[in-house]
LUMROMAR-654978 format. One line per 3 residues: for each residue y, z, x of N, C-alpha, C, CB. Coordinates in Angstrom, 2 decimals, decimal comma. Glycine has a CB too. Layout:
// residues N
Y/Z/X/Y/Z/X/Y/Z/X/Y/Z/X; ...
This chain:
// residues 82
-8,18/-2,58/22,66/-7,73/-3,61/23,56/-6,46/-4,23/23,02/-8,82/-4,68/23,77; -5,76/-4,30/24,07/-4,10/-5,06/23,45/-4,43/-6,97/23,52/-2,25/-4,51/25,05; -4,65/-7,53/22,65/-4,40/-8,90/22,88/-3,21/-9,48/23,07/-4,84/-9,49/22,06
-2,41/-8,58/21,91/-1,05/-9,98/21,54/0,37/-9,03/21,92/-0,93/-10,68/19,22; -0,04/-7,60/22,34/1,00/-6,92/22,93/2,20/-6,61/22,02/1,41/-7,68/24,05; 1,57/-5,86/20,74/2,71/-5,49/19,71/2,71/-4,24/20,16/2,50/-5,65/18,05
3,97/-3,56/19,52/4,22/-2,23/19,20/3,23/-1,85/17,57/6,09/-2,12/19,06; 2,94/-1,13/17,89/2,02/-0,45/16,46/3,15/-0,22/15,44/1,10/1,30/16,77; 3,78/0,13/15,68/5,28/0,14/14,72/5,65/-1,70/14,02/6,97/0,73/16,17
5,32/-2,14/15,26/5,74/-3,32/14,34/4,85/-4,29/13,35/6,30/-4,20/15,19; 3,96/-3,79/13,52/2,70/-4,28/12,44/2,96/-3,45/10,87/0,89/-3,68/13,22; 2,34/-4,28/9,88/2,42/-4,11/8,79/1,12/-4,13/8,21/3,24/-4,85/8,35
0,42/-3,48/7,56/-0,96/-3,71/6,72/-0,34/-3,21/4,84/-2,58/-2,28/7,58; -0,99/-4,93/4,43/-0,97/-4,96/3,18/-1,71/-5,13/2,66/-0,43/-5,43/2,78; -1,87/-4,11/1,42/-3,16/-3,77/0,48/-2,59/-4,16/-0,64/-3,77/-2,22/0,37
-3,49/-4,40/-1,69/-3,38/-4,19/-3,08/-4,11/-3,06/-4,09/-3,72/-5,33/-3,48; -4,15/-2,48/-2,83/-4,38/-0,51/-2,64/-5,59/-0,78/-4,33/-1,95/1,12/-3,04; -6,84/-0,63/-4,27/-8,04/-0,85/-5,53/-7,78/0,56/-5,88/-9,95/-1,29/-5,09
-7,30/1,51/-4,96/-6,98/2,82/-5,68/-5,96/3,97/-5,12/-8,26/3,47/-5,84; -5,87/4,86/-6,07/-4,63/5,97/-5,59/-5,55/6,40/-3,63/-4,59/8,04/-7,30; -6,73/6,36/-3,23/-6,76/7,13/-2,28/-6,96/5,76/-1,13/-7,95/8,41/-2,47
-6,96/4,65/-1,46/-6,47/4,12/-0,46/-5,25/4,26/0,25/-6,55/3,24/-0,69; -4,06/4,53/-0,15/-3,03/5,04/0,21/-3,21/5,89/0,83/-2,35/5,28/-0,48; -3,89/7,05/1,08/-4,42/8,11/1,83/-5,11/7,45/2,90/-5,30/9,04/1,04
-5,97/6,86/2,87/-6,63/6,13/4,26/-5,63/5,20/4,90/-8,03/5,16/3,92; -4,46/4,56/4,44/-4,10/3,55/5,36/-2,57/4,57/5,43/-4,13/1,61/4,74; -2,24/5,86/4,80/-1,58/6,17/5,59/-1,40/6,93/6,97/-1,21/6,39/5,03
-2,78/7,25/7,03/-2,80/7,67/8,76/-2,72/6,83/9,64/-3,91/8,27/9,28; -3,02/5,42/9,15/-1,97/4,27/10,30/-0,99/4,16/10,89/-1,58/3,36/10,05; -0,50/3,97/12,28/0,32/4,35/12,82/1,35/2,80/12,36/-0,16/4,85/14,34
1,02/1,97/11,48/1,82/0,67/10,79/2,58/0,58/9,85/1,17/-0,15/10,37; 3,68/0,11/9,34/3,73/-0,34/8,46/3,18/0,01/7,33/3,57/-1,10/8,70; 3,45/-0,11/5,70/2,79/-0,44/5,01/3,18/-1,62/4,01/2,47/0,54/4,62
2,62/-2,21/3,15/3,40/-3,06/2,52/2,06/-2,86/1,52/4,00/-4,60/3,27; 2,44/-2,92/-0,16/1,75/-2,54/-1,37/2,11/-4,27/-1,98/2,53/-0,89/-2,35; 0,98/-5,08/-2,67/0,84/-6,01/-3,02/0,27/-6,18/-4,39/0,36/-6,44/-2,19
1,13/-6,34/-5,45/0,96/-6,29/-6,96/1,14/-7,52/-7,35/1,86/-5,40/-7,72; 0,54/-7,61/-8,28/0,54/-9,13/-9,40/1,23/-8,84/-10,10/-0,66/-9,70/-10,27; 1,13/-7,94/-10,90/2,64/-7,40/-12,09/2,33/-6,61/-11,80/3,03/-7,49/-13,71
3,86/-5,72/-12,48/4,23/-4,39/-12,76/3,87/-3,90/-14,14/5,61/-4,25/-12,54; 3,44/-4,80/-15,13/3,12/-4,55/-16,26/1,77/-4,38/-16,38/3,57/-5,37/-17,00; 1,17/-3,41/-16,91/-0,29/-2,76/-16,42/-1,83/-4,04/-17,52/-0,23/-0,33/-17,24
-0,83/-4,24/-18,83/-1,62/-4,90/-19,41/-2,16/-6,76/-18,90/-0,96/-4,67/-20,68; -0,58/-7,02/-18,00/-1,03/-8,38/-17,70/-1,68/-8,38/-16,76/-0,19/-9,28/-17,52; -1,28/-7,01/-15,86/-2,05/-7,00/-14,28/-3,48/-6,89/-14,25/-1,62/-5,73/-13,35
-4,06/-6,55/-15,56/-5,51/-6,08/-15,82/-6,19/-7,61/-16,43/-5,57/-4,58/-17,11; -4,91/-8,30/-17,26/-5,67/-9,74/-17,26/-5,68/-10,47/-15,67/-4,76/-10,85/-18,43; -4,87/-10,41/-15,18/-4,82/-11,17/-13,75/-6,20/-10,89/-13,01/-3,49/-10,57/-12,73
-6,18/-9,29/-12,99/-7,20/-8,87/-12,47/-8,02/-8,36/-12,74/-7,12/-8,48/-11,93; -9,56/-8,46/-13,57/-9,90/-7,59/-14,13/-10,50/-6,53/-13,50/-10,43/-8,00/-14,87; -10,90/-6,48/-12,24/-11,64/-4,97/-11,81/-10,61/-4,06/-11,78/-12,41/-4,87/-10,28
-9,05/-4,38/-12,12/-8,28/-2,97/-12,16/-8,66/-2,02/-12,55/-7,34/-2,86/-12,70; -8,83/-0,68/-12,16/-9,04/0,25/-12,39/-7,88/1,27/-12,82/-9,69/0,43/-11,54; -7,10/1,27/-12,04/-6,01/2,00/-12,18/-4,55/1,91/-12,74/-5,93/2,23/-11,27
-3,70/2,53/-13,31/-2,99/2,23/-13,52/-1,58/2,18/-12,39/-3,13/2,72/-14,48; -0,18/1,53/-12,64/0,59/1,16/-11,64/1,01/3,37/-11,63/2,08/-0,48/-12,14; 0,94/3,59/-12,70/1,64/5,01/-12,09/0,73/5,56/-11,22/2,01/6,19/-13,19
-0,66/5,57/-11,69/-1,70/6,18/-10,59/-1,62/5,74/-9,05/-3,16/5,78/-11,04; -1,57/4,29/-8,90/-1,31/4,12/-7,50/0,01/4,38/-6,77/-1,59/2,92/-7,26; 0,92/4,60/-7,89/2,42/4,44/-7,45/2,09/6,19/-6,85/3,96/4,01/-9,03
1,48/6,86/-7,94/1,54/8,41/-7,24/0,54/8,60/-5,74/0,83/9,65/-8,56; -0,21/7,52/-5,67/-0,51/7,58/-4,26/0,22/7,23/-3,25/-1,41/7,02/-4,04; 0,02/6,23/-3,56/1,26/5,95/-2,38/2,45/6,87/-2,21/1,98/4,61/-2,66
2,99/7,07/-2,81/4,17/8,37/-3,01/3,52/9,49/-2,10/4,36/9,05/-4,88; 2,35/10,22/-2,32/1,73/11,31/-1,80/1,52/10,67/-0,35/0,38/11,82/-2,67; 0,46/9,50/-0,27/0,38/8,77/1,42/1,66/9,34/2,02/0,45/6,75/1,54
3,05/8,68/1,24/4,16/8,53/2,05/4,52/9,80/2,59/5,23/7,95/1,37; 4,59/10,65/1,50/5,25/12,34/1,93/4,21/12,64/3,32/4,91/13,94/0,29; 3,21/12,24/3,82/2,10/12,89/5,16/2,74/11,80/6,11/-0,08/12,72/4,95
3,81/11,22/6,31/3,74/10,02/7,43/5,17/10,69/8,17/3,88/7,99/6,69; 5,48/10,35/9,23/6,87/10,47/9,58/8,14/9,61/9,08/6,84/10,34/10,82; 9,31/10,31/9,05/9,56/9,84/8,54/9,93/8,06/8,89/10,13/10,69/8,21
10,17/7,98/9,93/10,01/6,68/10,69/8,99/5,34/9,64/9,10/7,22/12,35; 7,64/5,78/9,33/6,92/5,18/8,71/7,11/5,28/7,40/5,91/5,41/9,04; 7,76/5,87/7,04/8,23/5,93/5,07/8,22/4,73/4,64/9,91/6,49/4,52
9,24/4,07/5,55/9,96/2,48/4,86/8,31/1,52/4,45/11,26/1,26/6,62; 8,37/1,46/3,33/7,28/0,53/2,80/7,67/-0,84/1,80/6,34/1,49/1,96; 7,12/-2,07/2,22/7,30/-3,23/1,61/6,51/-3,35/0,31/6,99/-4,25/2,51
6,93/-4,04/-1,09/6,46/-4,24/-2,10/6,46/-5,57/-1,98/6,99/-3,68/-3,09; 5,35/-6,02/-2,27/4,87/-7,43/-2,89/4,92/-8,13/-4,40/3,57/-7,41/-2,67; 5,37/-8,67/-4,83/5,14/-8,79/-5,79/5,02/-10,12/-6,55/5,76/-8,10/-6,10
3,72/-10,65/-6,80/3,32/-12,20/-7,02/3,72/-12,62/-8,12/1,95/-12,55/-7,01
């Protein structure tokens, strides 16, 4: 159902992706993506957060892989960074 009458293009969904294969599930979205990090530094990001699991290269290589399956239209992805 359309409530608010966007283009699917113009929506954005932002994760703080808990792992490399979330990137795989939210890249078959026809949206946006935007990736949401506390640091880039793996040791403080794991104090910030402790259920980190992963490291920033592991998710960075997901997302990377998500991106290569999207058109290219949907490539462009937003970084967050708190």
């Amino acid at each position: 159902r359309r409530m608010f009458s966007l283009a699917q293009s113009k929506i954005t969904v932002s994760t703080v992706a808990p792992n490399p294969s979330a990137f795989t599930t939210l890249g078959s979205s026809p949206a946006a993506l935007a990736w949401s990090v506390h640091a880039v530094d793996d040791s403080l990001r794991k104090e910030l957060v402790p259920t980190t699991k992963f490291s920033m290269e592991e998710l960075k290589e997901g997302l990377v892989e998500a991106l290569k399956s999207r058109s290219k239209k949907l490539r462009r992805t937003m970084l967050e960074v708190a």
